[in-house]
C-alpha positions as CSV (number, residue, x, y, z in Angstrom):
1,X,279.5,-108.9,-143.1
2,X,280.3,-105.2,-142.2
3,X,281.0,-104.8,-138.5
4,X,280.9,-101.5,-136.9
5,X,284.8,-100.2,-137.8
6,X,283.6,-100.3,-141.1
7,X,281.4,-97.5,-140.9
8,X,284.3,-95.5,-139.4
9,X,285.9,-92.5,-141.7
10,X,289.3,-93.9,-142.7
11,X,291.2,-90.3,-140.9
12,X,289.6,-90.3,-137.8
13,X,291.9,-90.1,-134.6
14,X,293.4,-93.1,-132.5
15,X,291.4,-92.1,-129.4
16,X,287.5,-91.6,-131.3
17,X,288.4,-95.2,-132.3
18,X,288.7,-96.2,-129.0
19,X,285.8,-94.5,-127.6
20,X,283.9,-95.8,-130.6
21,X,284.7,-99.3,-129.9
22,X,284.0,-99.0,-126.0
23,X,280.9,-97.4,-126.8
24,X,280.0,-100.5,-129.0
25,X,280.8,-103.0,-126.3
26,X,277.9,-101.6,-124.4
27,X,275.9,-101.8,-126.8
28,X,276.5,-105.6,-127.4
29,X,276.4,-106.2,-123.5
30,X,273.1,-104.8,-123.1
31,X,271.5,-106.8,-126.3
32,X,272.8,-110.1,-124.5
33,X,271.5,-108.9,-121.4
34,X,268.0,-107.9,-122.8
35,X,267.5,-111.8,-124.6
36,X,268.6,-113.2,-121.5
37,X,266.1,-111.6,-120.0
38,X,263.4,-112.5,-122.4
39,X,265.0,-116.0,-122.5
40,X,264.1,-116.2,-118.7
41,X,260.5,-114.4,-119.4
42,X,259.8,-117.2,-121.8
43,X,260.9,-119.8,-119.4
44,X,259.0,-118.7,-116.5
45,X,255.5,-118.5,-118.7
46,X,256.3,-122.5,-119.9
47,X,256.4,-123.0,-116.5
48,X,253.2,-121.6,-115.5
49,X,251.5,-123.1,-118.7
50,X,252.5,-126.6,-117.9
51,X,251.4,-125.7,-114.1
52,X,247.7,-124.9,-115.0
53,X,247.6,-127.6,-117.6
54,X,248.3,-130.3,-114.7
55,X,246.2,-128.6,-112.2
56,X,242.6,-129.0,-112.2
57,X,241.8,-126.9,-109.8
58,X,243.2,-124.2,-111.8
59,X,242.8,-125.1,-115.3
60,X,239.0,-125.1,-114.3
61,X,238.5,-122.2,-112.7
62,X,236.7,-119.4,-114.0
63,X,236.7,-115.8,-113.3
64,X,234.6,-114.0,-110.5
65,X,232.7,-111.3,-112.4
66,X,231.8,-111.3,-116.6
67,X,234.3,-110.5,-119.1
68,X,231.5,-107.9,-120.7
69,X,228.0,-106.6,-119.5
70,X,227.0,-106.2,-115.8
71,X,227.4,-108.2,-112.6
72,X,223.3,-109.5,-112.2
73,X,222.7,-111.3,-108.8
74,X,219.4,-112.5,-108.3
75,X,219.5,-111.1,-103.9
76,X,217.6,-114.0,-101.7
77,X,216.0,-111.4,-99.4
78,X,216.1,-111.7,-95.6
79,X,212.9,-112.6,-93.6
80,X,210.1,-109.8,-93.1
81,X,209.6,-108.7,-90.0
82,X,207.3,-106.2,-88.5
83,X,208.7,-103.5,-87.0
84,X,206.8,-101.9,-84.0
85,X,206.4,-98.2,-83.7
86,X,207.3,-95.9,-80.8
87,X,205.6,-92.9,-80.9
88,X,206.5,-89.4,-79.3
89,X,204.6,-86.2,-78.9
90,X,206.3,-83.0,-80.9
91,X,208.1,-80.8,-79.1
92,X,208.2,-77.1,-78.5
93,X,209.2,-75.0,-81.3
94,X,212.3,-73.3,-81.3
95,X,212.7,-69.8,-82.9
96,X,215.5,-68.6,-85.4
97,X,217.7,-65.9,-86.0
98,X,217.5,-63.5,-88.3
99,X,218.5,-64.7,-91.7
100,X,221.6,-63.7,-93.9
101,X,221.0,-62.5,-97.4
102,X,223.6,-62.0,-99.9
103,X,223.8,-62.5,-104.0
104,X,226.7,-64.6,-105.5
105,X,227.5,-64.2,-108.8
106,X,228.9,-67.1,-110.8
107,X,232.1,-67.6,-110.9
108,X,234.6,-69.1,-113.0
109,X,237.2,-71.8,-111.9
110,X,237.9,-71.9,-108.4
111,X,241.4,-71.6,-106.9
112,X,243.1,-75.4,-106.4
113,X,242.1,-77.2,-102.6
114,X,243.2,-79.7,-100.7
115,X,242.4,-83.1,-101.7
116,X,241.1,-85.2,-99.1
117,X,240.8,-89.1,-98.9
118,X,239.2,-91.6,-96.9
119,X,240.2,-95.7,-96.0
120,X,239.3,-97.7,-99.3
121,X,238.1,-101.2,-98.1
122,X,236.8,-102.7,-101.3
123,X,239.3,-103.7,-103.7
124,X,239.3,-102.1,-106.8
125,X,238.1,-104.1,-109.9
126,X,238.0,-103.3,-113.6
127,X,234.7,-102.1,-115.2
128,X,231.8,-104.6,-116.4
129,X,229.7,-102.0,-118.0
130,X,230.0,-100.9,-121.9
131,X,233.3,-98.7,-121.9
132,X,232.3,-94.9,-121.1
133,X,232.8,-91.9,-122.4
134,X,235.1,-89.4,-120.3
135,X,235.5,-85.7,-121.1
136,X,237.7,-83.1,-119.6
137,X,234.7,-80.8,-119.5
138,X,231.0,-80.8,-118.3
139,X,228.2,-78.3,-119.3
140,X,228.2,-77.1,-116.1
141,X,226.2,-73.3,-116.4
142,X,227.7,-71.8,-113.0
143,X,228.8,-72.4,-109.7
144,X,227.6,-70.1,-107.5
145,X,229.7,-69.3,-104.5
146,X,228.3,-69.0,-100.4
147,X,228.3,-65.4,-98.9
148,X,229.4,-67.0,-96.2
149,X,233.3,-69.1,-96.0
150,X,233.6,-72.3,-95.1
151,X,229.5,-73.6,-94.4
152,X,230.3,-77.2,-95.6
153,X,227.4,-77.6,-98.2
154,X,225.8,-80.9,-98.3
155,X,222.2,-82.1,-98.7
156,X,220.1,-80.3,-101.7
157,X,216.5,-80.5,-103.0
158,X,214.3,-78.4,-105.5
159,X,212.0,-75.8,-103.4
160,X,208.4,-74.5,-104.2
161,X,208.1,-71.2,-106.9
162,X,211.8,-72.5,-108.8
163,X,214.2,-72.1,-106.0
164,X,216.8,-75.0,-104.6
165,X,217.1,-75.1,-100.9
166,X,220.8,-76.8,-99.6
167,X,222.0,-78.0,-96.4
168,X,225.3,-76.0,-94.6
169,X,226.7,-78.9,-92.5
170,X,228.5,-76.0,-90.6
171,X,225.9,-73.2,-90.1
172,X,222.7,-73.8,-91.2
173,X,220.7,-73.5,-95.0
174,X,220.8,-72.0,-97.9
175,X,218.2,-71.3,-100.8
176,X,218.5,-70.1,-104.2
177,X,216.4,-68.1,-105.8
178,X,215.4,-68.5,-109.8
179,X,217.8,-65.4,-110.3
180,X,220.5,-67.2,-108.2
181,X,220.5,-65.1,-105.3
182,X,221.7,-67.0,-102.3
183,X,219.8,-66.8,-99.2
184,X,221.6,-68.6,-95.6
185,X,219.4,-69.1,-92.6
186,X,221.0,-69.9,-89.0
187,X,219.0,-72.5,-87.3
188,X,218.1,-72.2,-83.4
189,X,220.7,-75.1,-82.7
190,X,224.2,-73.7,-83.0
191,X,226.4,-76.6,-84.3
192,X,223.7,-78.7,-85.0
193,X,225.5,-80.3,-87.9
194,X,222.3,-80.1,-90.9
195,X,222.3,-82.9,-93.1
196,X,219.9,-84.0,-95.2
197,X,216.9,-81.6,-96.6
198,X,213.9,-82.5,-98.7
199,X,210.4,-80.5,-99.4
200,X,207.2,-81.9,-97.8
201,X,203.7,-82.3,-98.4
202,X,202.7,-79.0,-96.7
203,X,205.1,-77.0,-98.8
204,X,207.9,-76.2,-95.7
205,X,211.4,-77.9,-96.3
206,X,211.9,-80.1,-93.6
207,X,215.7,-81.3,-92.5
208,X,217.6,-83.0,-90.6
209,X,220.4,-82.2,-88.1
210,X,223.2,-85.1,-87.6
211,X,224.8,-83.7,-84.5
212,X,221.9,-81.6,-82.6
213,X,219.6,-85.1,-83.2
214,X,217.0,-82.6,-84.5
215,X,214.1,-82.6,-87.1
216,X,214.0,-79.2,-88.4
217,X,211.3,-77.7,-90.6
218,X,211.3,-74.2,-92.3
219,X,208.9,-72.2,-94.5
220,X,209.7,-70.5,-98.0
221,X,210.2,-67.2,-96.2
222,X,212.6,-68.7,-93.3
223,X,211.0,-69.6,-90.0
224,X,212.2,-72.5,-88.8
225,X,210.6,-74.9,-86.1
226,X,213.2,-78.0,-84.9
227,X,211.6,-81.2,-83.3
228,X,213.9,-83.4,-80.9
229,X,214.1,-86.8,-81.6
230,X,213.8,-88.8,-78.2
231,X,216.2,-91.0,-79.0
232,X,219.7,-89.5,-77.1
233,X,222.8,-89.6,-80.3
234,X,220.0,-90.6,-82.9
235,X,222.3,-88.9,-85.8
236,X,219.6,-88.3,-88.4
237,X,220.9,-88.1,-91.9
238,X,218.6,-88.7,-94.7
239,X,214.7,-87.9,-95.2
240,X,212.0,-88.1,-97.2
241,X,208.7,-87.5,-97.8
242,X,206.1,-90.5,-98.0
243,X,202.9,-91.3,-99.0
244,X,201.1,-91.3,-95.9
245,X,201.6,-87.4,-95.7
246,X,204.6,-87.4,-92.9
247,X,207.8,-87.3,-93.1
248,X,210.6,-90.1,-92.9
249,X,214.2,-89.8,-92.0
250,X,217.0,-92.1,-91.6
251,X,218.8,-92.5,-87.5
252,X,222.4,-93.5,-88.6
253,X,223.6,-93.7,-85.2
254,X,220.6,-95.1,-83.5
255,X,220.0,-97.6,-86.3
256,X,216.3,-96.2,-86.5
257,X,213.9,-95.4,-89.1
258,X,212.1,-92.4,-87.9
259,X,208.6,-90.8,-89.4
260,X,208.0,-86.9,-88.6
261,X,203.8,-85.8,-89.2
262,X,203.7,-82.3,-90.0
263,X,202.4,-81.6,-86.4
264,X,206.1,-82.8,-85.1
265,X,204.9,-86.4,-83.6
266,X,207.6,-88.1,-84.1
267,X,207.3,-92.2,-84.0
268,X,210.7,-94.5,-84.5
269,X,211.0,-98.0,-85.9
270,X,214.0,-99.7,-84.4
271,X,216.0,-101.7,-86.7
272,X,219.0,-104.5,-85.8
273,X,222.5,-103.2,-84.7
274,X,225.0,-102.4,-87.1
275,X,223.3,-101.2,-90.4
276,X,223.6,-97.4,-90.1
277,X,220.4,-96.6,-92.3
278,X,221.7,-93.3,-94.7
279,X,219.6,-92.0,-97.4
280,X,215.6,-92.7,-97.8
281,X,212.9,-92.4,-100.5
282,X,210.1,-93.7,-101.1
283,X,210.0,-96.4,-103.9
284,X,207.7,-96.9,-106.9
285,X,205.8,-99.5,-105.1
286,X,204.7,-97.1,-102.5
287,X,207.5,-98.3,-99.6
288,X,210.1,-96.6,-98.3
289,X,213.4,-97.5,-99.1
290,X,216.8,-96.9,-97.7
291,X,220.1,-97.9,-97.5
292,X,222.1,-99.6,-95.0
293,X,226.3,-98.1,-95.0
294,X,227.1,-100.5,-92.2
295,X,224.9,-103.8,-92.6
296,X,225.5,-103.6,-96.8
297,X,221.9,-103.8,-97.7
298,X,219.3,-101.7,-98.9
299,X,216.3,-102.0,-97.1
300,X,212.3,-101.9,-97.8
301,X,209.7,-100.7,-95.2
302,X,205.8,-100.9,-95.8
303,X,203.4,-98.6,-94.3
304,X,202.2,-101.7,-92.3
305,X,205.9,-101.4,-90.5
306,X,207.3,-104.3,-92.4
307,X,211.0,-104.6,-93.0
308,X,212.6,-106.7,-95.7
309,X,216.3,-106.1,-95.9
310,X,218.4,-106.9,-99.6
311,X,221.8,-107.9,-99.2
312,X,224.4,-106.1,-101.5
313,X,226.8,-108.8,-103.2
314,X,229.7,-106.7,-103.2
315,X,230.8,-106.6,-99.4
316,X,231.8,-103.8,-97.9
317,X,230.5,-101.7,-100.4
318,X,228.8,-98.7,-98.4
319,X,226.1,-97.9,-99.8
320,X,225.4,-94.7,-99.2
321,X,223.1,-92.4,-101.9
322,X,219.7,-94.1,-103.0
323,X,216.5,-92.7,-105.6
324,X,214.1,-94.3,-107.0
325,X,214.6,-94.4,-111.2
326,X,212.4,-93.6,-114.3
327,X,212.3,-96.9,-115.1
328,X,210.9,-98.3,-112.0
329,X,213.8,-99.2,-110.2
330,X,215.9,-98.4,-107.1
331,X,219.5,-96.8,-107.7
332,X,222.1,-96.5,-105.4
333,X,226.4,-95.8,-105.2
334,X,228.3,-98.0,-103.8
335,X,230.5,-96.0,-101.7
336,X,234.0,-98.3,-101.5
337,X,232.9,-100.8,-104.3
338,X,233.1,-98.0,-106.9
339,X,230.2,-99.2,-108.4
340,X,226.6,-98.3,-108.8
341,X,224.0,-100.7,-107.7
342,X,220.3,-101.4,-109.2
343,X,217.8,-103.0,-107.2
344,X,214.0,-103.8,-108.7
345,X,211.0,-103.8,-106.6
346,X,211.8,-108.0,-106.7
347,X,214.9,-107.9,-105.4
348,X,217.0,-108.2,-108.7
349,X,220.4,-106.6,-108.0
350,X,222.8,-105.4,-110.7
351,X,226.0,-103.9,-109.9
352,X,227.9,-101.6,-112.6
353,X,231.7,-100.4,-112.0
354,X,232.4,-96.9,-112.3
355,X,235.7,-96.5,-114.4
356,X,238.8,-95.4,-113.0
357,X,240.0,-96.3,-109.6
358,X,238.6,-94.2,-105.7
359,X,235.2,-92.8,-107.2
360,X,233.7,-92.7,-104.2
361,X,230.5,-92.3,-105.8
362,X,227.9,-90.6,-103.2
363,X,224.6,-88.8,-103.9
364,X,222.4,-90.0,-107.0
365,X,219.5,-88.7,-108.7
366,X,217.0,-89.0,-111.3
367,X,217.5,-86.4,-114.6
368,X,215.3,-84.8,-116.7
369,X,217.0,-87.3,-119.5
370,X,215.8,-90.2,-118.4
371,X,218.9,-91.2,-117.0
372,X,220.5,-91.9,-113.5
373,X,222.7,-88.8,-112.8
374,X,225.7,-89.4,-109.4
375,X,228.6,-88.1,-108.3
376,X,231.9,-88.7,-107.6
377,X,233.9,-87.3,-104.1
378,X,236.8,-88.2,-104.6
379,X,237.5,-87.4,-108.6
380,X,235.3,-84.6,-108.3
381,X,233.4,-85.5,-111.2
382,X,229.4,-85.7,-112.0
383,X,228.5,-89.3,-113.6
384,X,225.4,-90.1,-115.5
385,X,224.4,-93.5,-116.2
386,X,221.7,-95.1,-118.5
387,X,219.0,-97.6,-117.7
388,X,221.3,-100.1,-119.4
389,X,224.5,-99.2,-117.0
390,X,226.7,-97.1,-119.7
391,X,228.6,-94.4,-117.9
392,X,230.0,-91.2,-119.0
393,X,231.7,-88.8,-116.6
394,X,231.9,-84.7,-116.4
395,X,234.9,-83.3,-114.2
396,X,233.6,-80.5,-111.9
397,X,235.2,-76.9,-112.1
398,X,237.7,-78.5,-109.6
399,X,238.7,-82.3,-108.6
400,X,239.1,-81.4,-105.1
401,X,235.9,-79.8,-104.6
402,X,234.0,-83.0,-102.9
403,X,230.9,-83.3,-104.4
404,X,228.8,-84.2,-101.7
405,X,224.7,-84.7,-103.2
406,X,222.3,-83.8,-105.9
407,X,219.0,-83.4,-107.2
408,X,217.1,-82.6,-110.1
409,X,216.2,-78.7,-110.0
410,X,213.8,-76.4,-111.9
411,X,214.0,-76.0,-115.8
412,X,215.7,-79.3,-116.7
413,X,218.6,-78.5,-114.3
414,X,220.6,-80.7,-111.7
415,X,222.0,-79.1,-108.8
416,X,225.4,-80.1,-106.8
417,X,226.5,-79.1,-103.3
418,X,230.3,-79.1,-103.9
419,X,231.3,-79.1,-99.5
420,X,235.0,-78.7,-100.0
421,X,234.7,-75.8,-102.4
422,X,232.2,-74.3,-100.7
423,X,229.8,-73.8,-103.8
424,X,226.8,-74.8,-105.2
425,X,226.8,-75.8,-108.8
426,X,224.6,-76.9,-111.5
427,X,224.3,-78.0,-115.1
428,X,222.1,-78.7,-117.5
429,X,222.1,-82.4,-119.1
C-alpha cells in the first residue's frame, strides 16, 4: 500500500518533509475524529429507536396536522344569541377643509425602509397546502406615490366612475382618479386616525375613524359629513355595506357591532368582552360576517340581530382580514398562524399555511381570477390563493413597505395601500 511519502519527489528538502508529514497528521486526526463522531450519531439514533419501539405512548402517536393537503375542522359553533340593538339619533355634520390635489406619477423602485416587526405568538409550522410557486417579481403596473409624506395608507375600496378611494391613517383620504391622479382630503377631525373605507348604497364613501370614534361619509367630489358613535373609545375599524341599505362597521375597542343608515342613526349591537371585532362583509347568505382578533373566531350576525360565533382551531391566530369568496365561501388571514382560513356558510373551517416563516398575512380580497388574492406585512409580498388552497406569492417593489389592505379595483385591477412606503400600488392578475 502506498502511504503518503510515497507520493513525495525523491529531492525535495528535509524541512518540506517535515511540514508534509505534520500536515498529514492532521489530516488523519480529523478522519478519526469525524467517525467518532458519526460512531456516536449512530449510537444515539439506536437509542432513540429502541426508546419508541418500547414506548407505547410514543410508538403510537401520530402527528398533529396532515403530512399533505389542508388542515379541515369541521367548527362546533357556539350558541345563537340575539343581540339587542341600541339605537342613537345622527349627529350634526361637521364641515371639511379644503382638499389637496396633486398628480403622482409612477415610480420605479422605492428607496430601502425600515423593517418593522411585531410579537409572533403562534408557532410557526410547515405548509399543508400543495407546494407554491414563489417569484422574485410581480406584475405589479405602478406604484403611485402620496403628494403628501408620511400619511400612513391603510384601508382601500373601488369608487363610483373608475376611481379607488384609500384611507391615510395619519391625515385623512385619498382618491385616484382613472388617469392616476391622486386626490387627499383632510377630514374635520384632526388626528382622527381613518381606518377602514368602503362605498355605500347611496354612492358616498363612507369610513371609519379608529381614534376620533367617528363614522365619516364623503361624496365623489369631497364633502365630508362625520357621525359620533355614542359609545366613548368605540375604536371603529372595519365597515361594510349590507343588505338592509345601511351601513355596518366593526367597534374594536368597544367590542360592538355598529350599523350606520345613510341618515347617520347610528344603532350598536354589543358583543361579549374580549373579541375585538376587525374587518366586516356581508356574506353570501345575506349575514354579516366579521372577524374576532382577540376572541379567535369569526363571527355571523343576521339581520334579525342574531349572533353565532365560529371558533378558529389554530389559537391565537388573529384573524384579522375577511371577504366573502367566488365560490361561496368566507376567507380570512390568520394574522400570527401564518395561515389563511376558509369558513362555509356551515361552519366548515379549513386552514392553509402560507410558506415561509412571519407572513403576517393581513387584508384579503376577491380577484377578477377567480381566486382569493392577500397580502403579506411582514415579507412585503401579495399572495393569491385558489379555491383549492395552492399559494403563489409576488414580492412588492420593496419588502419593507407593509402592505397593509386590498381590493379589487376597476379594469381587472387589485389595488394595495403599501403604509410604510407610503404608496399606493396595484397590479393586474
Amino acid at each position: 500500500m502506498r502511504s503518503w511519502r510515497d507520493e513525495l519527489p525523491d529531492d525535495i528538502p528535509s524541512e518540506d518533509i517535515l511540514a508534509a508529514a505534520v500536515g498529514e497528521a492532521h489530516r488523519r486526526r480529523r478522519r478519526r475524529q469525524h467517525r467518532a463522531a458519526l460512531a456516536s450519531a449512530v449510537g444515539m439514533v439506536a437509542v432513540v429507536l429502541a426508546l419508541v419501539a418500547n414506548t407505547p405512548a410514543l410508538r403510537n402517536r401520530r402527528p398533529s396536522v396532515p403530512l399533505s393537503g389542508s388542515l379541515t375542522q369541521v367548527v362546533t359553533q357556539s350558541p345563537s344569541v340575539t343581540v339587542p340593538g341600541i339605537s342613537h339619533a345622527a349627529t350634526p355634520p361637521r364641515s371639511a377643509p379644503a382638499n389637496r390635489s396633486r398628480s403622482a406619477t409612477a415610480i420605479g423602485l422605492p428607496p430601502p425602509l425600515a423593517h418593522q416587526t411585531g410579537p409572533k405568538f403562534a408557532p410557526e409550522a410547515p405548509s399543508t397546502t400543495a407546494p407554491p410557486t414563489t417569484v422574485p417579481r410581480q406584475p405589479i403596473t405602478a406604484d403611485l406615490a402620496l403628494p403628501s409624506p408620511d400619511q400612513a395608507p391603510f384601508g382601500v375600496t373601488p369608487g363610483p366612475n373608475g376611481t379607488v378611494w384609500f384611507t391615510e391613517y395619519n391625515a385623512g383620504l385619498g382618491r385616484v382618479s382613472p388617469g392616476g391622479t391622486v386626490t387627499e382630503f383632510a377630514v374635520p377631525t384632526a388626528g382622527s386616525g381613518t381606518y377602514g373605507i368602503t362605498e355605500g348604497p347611496d354612492g358616498n364613501l363612507w369610513f371609519t375613524e379608529y381614534l376620533a370614534g367617528n363614522i365619516g361619509r364623503i361624496t365623489p367630489s369631497g364633502t365630508i359629513t362625520e357621525f359620533g358613535i355614542p359609545t366613548p373609545n368605540s375604536g371603529p375599524t372595519g365597515i361594510t355595506h349590507g343588505g338592509d341599505g345601511s351601513l355596518w362597521f366593526t367597534e374594536t375597542t368597544a367590542g360592538r357591532i355598529g350599523r350606520v343608515a345613510t341618515d347617520g342613526t347610528i344603532t350598536e349591537f354589543p358583543l361579549a368582552a374580549g373579541t375585538g371585532p376587525f374587518s366586516i362583509v356581508q356574506g353570501p347568505d345575506g349575514a354579516l360576517w366579521f372577524s374576532e382578533h382577540l376572541g379567535n373566531r369569526i363571527g355571523r350576525m343576521s339581520s334579525e340581530g342574531v349572533l353565532t360565533e365560529f371558533v378558529v382551531p389554530t389559537a391565537n391566530a388573529d384573524p384579522l382580514g375577511l371577504s366573502a369568496g367566488p365560490d361561496g365561501n368566507l376567507w380570512f388571514t390568520e394574522h400570527f398562524a401564518n395561515r389563511v382560513g376558509r369558513l362555509t356558510p356551515a361552519g366548515t373551517l379549513t386552514e392553509f399555511r402560507l410558506p415561509g416563516a412571519d407572513r403576517r398575512p393581513q387584508g384579503i380580497t376577491p380577484g377578477p381570477d377567480g381566486n382569493m388574492w392577500f397580502v403579506e406585512t411582514n415579507a412585503g409580498r401579495v399572495g393569491r390563493i385558489t379555491p383549492q388552497g395552492a399559494v403563489t406569492e409576488f414580492g412588492v417593489s420593496a419588502p419593507s413597505s407593509q402592505p397593509a389592505m386590498i381590493a379589487s379595483g376597476p379594469a381587472k385591477t387589485l389595488w394595495f395601500t403599501e403604509t410604510a412606503a407610503n404608496r399606493i400600488g396595484y397590479l393586474v392578475p
